[in-house]
N, C-alpha and C positions, 0 to 999 in steps of 0.2 A: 504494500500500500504506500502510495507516496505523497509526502507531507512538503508543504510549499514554507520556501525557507524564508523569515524574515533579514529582512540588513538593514544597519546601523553604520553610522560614520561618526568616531571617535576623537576627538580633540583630546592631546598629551595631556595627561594632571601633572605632572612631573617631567621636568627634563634638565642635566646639568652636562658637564665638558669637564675632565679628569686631567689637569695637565702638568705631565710627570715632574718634578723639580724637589730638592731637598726637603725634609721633613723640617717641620718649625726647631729652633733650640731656641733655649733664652736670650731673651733679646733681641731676637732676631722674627723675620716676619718671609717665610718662602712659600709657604705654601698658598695653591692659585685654586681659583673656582671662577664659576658664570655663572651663576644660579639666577639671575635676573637678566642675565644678557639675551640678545636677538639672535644668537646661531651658538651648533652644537659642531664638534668637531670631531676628526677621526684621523689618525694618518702621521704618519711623522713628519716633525718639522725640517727647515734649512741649516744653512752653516749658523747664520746669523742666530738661529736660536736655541743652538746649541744641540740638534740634531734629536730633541728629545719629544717625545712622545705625546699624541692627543685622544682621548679615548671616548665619546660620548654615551650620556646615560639618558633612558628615555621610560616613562612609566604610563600606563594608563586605566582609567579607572572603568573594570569594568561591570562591577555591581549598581554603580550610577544609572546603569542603560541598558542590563538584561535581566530579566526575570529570574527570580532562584529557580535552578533545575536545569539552566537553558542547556542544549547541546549544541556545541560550533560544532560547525561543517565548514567553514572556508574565512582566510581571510586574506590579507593585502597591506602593508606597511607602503605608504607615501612620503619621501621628504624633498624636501624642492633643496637643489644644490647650489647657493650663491658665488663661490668662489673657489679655483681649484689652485695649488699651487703651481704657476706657472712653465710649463715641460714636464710635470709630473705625468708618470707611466699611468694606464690604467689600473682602481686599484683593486681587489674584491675584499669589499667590505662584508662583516659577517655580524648576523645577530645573537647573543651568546645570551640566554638566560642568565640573571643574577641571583646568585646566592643570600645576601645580607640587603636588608633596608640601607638607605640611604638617604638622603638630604638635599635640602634645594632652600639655599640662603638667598641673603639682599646682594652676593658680589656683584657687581655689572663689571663687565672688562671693557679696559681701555682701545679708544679708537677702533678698528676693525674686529677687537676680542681674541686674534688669536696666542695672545700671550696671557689672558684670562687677568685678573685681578688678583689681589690680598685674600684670603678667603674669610667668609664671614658666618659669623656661630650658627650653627644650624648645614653648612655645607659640605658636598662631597668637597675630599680632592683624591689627591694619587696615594695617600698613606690612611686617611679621616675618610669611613663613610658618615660619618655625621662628625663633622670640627666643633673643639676643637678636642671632643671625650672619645670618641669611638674608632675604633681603628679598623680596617678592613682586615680581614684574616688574612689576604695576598697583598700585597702595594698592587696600583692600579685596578684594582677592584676584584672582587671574588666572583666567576661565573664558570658555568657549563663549559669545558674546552670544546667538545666539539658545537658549532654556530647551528643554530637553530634554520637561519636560512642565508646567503652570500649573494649579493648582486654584484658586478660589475660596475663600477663608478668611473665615466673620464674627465675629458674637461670641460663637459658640456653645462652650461649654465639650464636648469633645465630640473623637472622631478623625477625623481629615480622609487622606482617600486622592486618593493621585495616580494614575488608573489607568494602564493599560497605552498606550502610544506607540509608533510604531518607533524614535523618536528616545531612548525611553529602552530598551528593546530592544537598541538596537546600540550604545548604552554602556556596556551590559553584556558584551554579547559581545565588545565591541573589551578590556574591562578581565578576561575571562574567558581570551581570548586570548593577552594581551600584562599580564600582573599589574605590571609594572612601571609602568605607564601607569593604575593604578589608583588614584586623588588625591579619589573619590567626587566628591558634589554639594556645589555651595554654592545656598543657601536666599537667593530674592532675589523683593522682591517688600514693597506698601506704604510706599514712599519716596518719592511725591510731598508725602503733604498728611502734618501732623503729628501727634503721638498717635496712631497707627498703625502701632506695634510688636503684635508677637502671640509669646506664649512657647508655648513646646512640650515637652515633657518629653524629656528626655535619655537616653543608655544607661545613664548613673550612676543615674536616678529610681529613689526605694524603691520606688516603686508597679511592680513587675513588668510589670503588666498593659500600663499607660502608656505603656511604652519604645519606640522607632522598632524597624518592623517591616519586613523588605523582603522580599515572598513572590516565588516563580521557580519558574514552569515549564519543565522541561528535559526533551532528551532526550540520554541517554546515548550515547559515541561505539559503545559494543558494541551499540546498539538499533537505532545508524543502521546498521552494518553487516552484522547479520543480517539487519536486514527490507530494505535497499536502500534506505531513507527519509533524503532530505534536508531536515530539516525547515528550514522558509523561518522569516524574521523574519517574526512576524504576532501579533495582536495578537486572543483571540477576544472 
């Protein structure tokens, strides 16, 4: 018997940019965040900034906008890409389930953001999933190694979709399930060769249109139990 799916289109609750640099000591102030800034970043940097690593985090709420019970069937990650690093390779960026909660403070980063800001109480960075008490179990953040789903990124100014996976399917469902265990993705991908960061537009960006988008196909628990439809994890 077949059961007609509903969809939803998701705006980020959460999203920050991890960018790797010494842990704080006293007196001293190194560690960086975005938690209020207009782009998320992935990729490693140039000579100029020391060749060091950027890793974006992105969460979304999805008890806000489906009914308890629901079962996905399909979904789709949107982020519009603003800036690539200039002769940077293609890169495949991957989505990695997170392990640990994390944080999304006031930092705004300066000028274009990719050197991120001071980080401020309440934020990830590369050592802090929550600054300035909580540590991530890994530096750079604690996730799934193998990526949930990888797209291809070049220089195209332009939005890039990650489509539907069962791996990212049942990330959902496990976070649909069990919301407590919901810590979203972290954006990894471009950190071998250098100049090969790529910015992306954030939940904060002016530009509406721009903003990370997470569309879901669901069926409702009242649809599976009228029609007697178990709908399976799949991907059309």
């Amino acid at each position: 018997m077949v059961c007609a799916h509903s969809r939803v289109v998701l705006p980020a609750s959460h999203d920050n940019t991890l960018y790797q640099s010494p842990i704080d000591q006293e007196g001293q102030r190194n560690e960086l965040s975005n938690g209020a800034g207009n782009f998320l970043f992935a990729g490693r940097t140039g000579q100029d900034a020391g060749f060091r690593l950027r890793r974006g985090l992105i969460r979304f709420d999805l008890q806000s906008a489906l009914p308890p019970g629901t079962r996905i069937v399909a979904r789709s990650l949107s982020l519009y890409q603003t800036r690539a690093a200039p002769g940077s390779p293609p890169a495949q960026i991957g989505l990695h389930r997170v392990l640990q909660a994390w944080g999304e403070g006031d930092s705004m980063g300066i000028g274009p953001e990719g050197q991120g800001n001071f980080a401020e109480p309440g934020d990830a960075t590369w050592h802090h999933r929550i600054f300035p008490d909580d540590l991530w179990d890994t530096e750079g953040g604690s996730f799934v190694t193998p990526a949930s789903a990888v797209v291809t990124v070049g220089q195209s100014i332009q939005t890039y979709v990650w489509p539907c996976t069962q791996p990212m399917v049942q990330d959902l469902q496990l976070w649909q399930d069990n919301p407590q265990l919901n810590f979203g993705w972290e954006l990894i991908g471009g950190e071998i060769a250098g100049s090969s960061a790529h910015r992306f537009s954030s939940r904060e960006n002016e530009n509406e249109v721009q903003r990370p988008a997470l569309t879901i196909y669901y069926v409702a628990q009242d649809s599976l139990e009228n029609n007697g439809f178990e709908s399976p994890l799949s991907c059309p």
